[in-house]
C-alpha positions in Angstrom: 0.0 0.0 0.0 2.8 2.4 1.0 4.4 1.6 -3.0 0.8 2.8 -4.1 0.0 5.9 -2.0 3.9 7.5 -3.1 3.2 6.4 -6.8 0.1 8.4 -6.3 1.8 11.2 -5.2 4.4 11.3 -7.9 1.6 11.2 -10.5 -0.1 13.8 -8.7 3.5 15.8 -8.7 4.0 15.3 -12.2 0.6 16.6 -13.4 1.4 19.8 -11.2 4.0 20.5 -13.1 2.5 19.6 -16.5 -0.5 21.9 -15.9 2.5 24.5 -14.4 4.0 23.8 -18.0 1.2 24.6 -20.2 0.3 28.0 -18.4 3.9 29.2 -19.1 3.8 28.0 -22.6 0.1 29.7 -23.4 1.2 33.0 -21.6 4.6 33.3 -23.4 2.5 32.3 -26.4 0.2 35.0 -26.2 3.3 37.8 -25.4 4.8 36.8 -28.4 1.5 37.1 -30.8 1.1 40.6 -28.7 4.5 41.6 -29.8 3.7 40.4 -33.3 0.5 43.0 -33.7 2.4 45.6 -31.5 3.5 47.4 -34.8 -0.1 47.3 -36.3 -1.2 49.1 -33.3 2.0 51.8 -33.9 1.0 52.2 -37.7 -2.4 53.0 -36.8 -1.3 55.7 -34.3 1.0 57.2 -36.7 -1.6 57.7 -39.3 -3.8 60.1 -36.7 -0.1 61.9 -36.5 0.6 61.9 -40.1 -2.8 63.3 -40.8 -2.6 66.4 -40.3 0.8 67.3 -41.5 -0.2 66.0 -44.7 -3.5 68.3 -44.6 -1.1 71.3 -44.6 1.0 69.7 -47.3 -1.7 69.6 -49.3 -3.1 73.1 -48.9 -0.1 74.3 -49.5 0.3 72.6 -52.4 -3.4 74.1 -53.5 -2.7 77.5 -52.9 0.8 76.8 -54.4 -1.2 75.3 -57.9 -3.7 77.6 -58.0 -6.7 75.3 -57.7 -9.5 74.8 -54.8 -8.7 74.4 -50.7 -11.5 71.8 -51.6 -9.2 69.0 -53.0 -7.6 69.3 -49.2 -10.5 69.2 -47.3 -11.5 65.8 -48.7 -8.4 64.6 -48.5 -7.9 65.2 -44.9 -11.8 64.0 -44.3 -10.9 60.9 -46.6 -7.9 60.3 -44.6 -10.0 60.5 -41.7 -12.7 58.3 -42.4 -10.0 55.6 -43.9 -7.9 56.3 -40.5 -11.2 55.4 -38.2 -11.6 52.2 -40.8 -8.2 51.2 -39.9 -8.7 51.2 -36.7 -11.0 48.5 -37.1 -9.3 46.3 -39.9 -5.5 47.3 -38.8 -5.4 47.6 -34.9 -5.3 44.8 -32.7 -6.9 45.2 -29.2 -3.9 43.9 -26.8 -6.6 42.9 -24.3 -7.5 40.6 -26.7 -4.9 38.2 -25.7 -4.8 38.3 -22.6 -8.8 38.0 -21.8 -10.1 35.5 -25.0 -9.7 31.9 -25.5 -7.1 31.4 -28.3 -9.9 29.9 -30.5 -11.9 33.5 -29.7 -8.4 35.4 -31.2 -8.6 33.3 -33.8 -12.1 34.4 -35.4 -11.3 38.2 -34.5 -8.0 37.7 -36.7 -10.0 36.3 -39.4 -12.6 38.7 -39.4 -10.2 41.5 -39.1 -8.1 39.9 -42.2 -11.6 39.7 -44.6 -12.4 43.5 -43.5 -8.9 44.7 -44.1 -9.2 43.4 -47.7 -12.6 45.0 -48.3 -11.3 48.1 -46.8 -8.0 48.1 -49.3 -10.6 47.1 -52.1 -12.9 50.2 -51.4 -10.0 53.2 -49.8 -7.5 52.3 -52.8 -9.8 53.3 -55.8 -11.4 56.5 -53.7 -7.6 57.3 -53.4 -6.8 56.8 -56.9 -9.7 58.7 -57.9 -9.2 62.0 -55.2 -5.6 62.0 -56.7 -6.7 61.5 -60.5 -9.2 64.5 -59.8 -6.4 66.5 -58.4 -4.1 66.4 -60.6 -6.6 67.3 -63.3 -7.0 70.3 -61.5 -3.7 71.1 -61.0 -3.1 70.8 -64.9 -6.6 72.5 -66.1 -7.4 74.9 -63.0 -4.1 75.9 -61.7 -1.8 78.4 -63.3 -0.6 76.9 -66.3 2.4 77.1 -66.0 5.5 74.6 -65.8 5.2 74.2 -62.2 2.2 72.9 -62.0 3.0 70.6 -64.5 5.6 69.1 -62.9 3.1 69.0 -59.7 0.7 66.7 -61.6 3.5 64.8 -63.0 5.1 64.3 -59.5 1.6 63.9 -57.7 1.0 60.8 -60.3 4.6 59.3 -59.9 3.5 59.7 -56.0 0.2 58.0 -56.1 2.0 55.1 -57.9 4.8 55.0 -55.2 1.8 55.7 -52.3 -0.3 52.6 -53.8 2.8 50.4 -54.0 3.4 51.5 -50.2 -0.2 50.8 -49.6 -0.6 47.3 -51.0 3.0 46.1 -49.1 1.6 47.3 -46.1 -1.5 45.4 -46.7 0.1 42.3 -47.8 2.4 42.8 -44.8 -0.5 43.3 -42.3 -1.9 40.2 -43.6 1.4 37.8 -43.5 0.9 39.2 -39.6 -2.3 37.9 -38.5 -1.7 34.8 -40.9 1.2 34.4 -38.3 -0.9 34.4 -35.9 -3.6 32.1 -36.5 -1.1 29.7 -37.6 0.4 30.4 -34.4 -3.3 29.5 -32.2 -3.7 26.5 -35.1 -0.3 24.9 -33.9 -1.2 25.5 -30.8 -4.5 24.0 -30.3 -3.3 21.0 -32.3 -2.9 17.7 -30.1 
């Protein structure tokens, strides 16, 4: 009986430090996938920075053009709008990990992913379009001369570079949160 009652107590040891185990393991697990988003959260935050420093580029650049303080109040209330979006479809909560089952993180990250690539699908051609409209206006409305020429021609070379940046972002984003929930399906695998 004595052989039984410290085999007991062995097994009973052993599955303290199994269950001590796993908590490590799933809270190291969730500070790394929190580190992973971390510079989601920072890209996000430095848009609402960016914003308005790029307002007063552009109004600069319409009174420098000659054509309407209009073009740069939608662009800073486009920028808006498609800053609030991002919040949504680019920020991840922190808490997240920390208070939801792994399988609950999961189905955030994939909804997030599918909105992120409605978003791009619906901002990108607005963008396109605000910029095409611009520079029309730059070349048609503004002063004619070879300035704003080489405005239009720079603001298209931009918007190429900008959509370039935007869809490696995007694709960059979503390599992220595929990290991720290949990190919870690895996880949660026996």
């Amino acid at each position: 009986m004595d052989e039984l009652n410290i085999l007991k107590e062995e097994m009973a040891a052993l599955k303290r430090n199994l269950d001590k185990e796993q908590i490590i393991n799933d809270k190291l697990m969730r500070t790394v996938m929190r580190q992973r988003a971390s510079w989601l959260n920072t890209f996000v935050f430095a848009e609402f920075i960016m914003l308005p420093f790029l307002y007063i580029i552009f109004a600069v650049a319409c009174a420098l053009f000659g054509v309407s303080q209009w073009y740069a109040f939608a662009f800073v209330i486009l920028g808006l709008v498609d800053t609030i979006v991002d919040l949504r479809t680019f920020r991840i909560n922190p808490k997240i990990f920390s208070t939801c089952s792994m399988m609950e993180v999961r189905k955030i990250l994939i909804k997030q992913k599918k909105e992120r690539f409605i978003h791009l699908c619906v901002a990108l051609p607005l963008a396109i379009i605000w910029l095409l409209l611009f520079a029309s206006a730059v070349l048609n409305d503004g002063r004619g001369n070879p300035i704003s020429y080489a405005g239009a021609v720079g603001g298209g070379i931009g918007a190429i570079l900008g959509a370039i940046a935007v869809i490696i972002l995007y694709r960059k984003a979503q390599k992220t949160n595929d990290t991720i929930v290949d990190d919870i399906t690895i996880d949660d695998t026996p």
